[in-house]
C-alpha positions in Angstrom: 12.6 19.8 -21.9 13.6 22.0 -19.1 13.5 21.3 -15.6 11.0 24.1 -14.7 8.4 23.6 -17.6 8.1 20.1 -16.6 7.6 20.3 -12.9 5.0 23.0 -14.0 3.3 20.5 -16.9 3.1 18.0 -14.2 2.1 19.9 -11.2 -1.0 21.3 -13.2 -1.8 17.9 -14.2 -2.1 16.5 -11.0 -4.0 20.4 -9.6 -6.7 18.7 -12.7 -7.6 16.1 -10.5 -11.0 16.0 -9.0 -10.9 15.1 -5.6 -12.7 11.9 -5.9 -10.0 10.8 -8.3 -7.6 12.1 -5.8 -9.5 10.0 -3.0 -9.4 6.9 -5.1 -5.8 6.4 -6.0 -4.8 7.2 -2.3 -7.3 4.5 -1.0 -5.3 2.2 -3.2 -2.2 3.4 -2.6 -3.1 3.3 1.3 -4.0 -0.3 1.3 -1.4 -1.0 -0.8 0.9 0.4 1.7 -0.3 -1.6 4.7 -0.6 -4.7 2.8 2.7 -4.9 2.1 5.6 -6.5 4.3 7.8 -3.3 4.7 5.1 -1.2 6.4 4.3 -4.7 8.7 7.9 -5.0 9.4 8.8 -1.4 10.4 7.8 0.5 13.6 8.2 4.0 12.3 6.9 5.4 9.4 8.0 8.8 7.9 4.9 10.4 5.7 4.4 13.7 4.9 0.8 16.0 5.0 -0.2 16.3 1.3 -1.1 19.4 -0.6 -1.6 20.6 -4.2 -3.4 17.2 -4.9 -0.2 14.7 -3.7 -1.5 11.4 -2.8 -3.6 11.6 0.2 -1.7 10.2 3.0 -3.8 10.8 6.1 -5.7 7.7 5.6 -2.0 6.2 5.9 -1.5 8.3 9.0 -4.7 8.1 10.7 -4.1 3.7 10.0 -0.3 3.9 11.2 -1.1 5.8 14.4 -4.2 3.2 15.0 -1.2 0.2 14.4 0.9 1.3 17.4 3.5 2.3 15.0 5.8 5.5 15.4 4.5 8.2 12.7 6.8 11.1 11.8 6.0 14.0 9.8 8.9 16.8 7.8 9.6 19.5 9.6 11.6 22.8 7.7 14.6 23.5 9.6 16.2 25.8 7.3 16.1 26.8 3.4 18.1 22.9 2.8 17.9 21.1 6.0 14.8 19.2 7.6 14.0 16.7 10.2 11.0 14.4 11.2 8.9 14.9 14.1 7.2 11.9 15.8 3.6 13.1 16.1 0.3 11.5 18.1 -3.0 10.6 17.4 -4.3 14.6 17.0 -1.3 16.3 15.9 -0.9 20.1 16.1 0.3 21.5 13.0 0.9 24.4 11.1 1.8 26.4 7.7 5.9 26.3 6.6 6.9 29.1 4.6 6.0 27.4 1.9 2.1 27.0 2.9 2.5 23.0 3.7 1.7 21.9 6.9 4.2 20.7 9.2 4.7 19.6 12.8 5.8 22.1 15.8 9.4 21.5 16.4 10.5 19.4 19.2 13.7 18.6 19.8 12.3 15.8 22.0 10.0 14.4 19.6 13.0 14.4 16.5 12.9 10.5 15.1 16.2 9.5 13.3 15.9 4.9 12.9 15.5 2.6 10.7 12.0 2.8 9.6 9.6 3.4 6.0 9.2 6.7 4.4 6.6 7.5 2.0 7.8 10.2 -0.1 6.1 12.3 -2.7 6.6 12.8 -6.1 6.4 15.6 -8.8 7.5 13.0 -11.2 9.9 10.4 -11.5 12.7 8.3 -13.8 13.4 4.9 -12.6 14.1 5.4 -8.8 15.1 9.1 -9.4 12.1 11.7 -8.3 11.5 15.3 -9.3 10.7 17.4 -6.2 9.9 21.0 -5.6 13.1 21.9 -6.2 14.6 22.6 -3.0 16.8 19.4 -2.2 15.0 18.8 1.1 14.2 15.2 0.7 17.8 14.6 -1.2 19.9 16.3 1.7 17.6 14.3 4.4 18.2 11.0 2.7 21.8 11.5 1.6 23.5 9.4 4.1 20.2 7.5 5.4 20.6 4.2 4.1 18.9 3.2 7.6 15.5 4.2 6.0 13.4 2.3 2.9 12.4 5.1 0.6 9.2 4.4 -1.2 8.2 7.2 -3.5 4.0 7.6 -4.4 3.5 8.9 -7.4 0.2 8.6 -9.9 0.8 7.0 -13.2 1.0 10.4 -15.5 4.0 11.5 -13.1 6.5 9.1 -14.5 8.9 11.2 -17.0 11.4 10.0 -20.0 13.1 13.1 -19.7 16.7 12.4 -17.8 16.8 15.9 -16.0 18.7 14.6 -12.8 21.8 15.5 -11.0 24.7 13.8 -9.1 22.8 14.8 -5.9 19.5 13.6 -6.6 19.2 10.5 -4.2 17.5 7.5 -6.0 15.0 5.7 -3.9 14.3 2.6 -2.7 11.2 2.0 -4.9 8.8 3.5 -6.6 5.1 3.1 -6.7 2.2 4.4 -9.0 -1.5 4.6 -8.2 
């Protein structure tokens, strides 16, 4: 199947959920999160604002932020580049050119170190994801070994369809809710 008629397939699958199913996986998927050693044994974790029915992740935020840990959010720099902007306990954001909400840019507040990113997921094969299509999260990542990558993803997302490239970067793990 081609690349393009699946990340369509799968993004109207997940734009089916209701939002109390939507609410229920990322309630799991948030205490899952905290429970677990890597989010205990990092200070800065990189999440991103959800839309179009992603895992919820402002639970995850809201938690983090209470923790004392560093929380950093995408920020579009260009049409392949992007960076993560440490944000505080009532953030200001606003609409990308894509419509997802993102920091304002700081240069000030850019955080680069070794931390845990929760990254989303259109779908997924092993550790490889299917993204938007724009190579954001693979050019951020590509020589950011510094950072565990833990991909989100609800169960229907995982593919058997190998439609990856030599510049998709494979994460760390992968989780389903």
């Amino acid at each position: 199947m081609e690349l393009e008629t699946l990340r369509k397939q799968l993004l109207s699958k997940r734009t089916s959920l209701t939002a109390e199913q939507v609410k229920e996986k990322s309630l799991l998927m948030t205490e899952d999160v905290i429970s677990s050693p890597l989010y205990q044994e990092n200070d800065i974790i990189y999440l991103y604002i959800p839309s179009n029915n992603e895992l919820d992740t402002n639970y995850l935020i809201t938690k983090a932020l209470q923790d004392g840990k560093t929380v950093a959010l995408p920020y579009v720099m260009s049409s392949f580049d992007m960076v993560f902007i440490k944000i505080n306990d009532e953030p200001s954001l606003k609409k990308n050119r894509y419509g997802i909400l993102e920091p304002y840019y700081n240069p000030k507040n850019v955080i680069d170190g070794k931390g845990l990113m929760i990254v989303p997921i259109v779908g997924f094969k092993g550790l490889k994801r299917v993204g938007f299509g724009h190579q954001y999260y693979n050019n951020y990542l590509l020589n950011r070994n510094h950072i565990y990558t833990l991909g989100v993803a609800y169960d229907f997302q995982e593919i058997k369809e190998d439609v990856f490239t030599e510049h998709d970067v494979p994460l760390s793990e992968i989780r389903t809710y």
